[in-house]
C-alpha positions as CSV (number, residue, x, y, z in Angstrom):
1,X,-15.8,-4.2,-12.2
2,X,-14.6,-0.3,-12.3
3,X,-12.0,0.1,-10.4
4,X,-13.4,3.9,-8.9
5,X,-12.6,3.9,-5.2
6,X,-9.6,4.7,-3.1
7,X,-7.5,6.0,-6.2
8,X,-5.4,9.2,-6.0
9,X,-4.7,12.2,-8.1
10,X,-0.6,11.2,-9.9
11,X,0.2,15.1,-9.2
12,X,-1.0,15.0,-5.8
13,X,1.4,11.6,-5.3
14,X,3.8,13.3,-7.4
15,X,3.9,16.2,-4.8
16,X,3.5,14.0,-1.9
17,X,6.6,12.1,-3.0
18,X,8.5,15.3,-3.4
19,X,7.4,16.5,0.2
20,X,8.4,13.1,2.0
21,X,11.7,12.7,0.1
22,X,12.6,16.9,1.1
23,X,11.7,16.1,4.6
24,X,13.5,12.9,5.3
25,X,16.7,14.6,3.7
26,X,16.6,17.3,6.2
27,X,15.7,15.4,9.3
28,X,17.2,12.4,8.4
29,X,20.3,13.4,6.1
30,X,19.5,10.6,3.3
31,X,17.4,10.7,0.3
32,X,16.6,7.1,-0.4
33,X,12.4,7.4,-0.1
34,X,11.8,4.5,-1.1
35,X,14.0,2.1,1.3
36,X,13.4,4.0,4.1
37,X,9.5,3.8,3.6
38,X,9.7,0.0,2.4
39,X,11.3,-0.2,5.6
40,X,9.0,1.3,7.8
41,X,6.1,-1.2,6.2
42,X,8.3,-4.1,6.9
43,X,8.7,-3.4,10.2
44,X,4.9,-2.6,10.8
45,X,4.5,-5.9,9.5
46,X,7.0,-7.7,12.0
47,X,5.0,-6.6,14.5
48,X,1.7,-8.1,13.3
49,X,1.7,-9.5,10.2
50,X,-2.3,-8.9,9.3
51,X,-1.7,-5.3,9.0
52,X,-1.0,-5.9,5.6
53,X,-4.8,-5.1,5.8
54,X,-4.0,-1.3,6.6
55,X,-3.1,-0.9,2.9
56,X,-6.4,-2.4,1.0
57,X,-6.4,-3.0,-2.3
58,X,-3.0,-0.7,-2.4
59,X,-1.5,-4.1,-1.1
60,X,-1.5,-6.5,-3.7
61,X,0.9,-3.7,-5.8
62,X,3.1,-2.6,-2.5
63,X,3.4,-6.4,-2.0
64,X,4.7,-6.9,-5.4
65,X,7.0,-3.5,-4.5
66,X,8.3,-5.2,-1.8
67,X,9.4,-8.3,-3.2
68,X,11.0,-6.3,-5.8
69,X,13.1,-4.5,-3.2
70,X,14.8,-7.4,-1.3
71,X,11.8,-8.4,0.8
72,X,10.2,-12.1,0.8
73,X,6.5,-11.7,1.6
74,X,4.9,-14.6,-0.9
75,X,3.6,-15.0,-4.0
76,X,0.1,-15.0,-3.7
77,X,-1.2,-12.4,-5.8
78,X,-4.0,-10.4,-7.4
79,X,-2.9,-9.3,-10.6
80,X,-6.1,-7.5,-11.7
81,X,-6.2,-5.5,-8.2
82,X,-2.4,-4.8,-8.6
83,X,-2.9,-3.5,-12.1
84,X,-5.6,-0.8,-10.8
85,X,-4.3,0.4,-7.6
86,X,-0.6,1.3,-9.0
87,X,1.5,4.0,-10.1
88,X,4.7,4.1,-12.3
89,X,7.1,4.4,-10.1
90,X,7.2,1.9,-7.0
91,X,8.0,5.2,-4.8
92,X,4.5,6.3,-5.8
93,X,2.8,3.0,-5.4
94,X,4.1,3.0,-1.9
95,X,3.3,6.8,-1.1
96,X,-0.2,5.9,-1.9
97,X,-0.3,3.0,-0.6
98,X,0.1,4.9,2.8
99,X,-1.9,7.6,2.1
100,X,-5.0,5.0,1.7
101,X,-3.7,3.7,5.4
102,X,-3.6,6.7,6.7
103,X,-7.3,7.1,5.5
104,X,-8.3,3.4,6.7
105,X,-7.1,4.1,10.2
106,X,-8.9,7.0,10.7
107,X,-12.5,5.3,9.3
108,X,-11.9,1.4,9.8
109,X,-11.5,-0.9,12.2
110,X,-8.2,-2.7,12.1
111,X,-8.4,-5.6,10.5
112,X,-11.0,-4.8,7.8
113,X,-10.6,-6.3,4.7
114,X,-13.8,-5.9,2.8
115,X,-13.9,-2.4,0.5
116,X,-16.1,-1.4,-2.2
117,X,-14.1,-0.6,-5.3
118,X,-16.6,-0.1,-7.8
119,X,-19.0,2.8,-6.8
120,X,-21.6,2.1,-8.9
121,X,-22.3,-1.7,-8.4
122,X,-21.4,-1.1,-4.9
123,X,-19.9,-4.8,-5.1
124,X,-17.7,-6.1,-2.3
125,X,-13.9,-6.9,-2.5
126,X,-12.3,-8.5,0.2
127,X,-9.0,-8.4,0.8
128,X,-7.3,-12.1,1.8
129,X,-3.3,-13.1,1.0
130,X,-2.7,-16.1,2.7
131,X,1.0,-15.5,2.8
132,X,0.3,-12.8,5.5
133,X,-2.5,-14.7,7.5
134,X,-0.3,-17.6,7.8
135,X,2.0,-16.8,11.1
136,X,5.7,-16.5,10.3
């Protein structure tokens, strides 16, 4: 499968990121992107746990983001999907991460999990980590 759909342009993340972190230094006084946003996932997900679905195939890389960054979510895993839908820098992966929710909650209903990622075969992913279906 070609991994075509729901990717973003690195300079457009690259300015994104720059944007974000400029803003919360001047309305919040701290530079530290990264935490703050992790943060701001986390406690999305605290709330209701099968939002994880909000990020779509950005999620199995801001998963692995987050467990890098102090937070336990699981080990389940999709490597492949991880590998296409990342940047270099976790900061990145997690700006796009919300740029595809952003998109999703404007077009979706919540709670979709099935995307097509390959636009010319048109073939189904579906979007399933049992770590975050299972109740805490």
């Amino acid at each position: 499968m070609n991994f075509t759909e729901y990717k973003f342009d690195k300079d457009y993340i690259k300015e994104l990121v720059a944007e974000r972190a400029a803003n919360l230094r001047a309305n919040r006084g701290f530079s530290n992107l990264l935490g703050f946003g992790l943060g701001v996932v986390a406690d999305r997900l605290q709330k209701d746990r099968r939002r994880y679905r909000d990020y779509g195939p950005w999620w199995p890389a801001l998963k692995e983001v987050m467990n890098r960054n102090g937070y336990t979510l699981g080990n389940q895993s999709d490597p492949l999907i991880a590998s296409a839908y990342r940047f270099d820098e976790d900061v990145e992966t997690m700006i796009a991460a919300d740029e595809f929710r952003t998109a999703y909650l404007k077009s979706n209903i919540v709670y979709t999990n099935e995307f097509i990622l390959d636009g010319e075969t048109g073939e189904n992913w579906v979007l399933y980590d049992e770590d975050m279906e299972v109740p805490m």
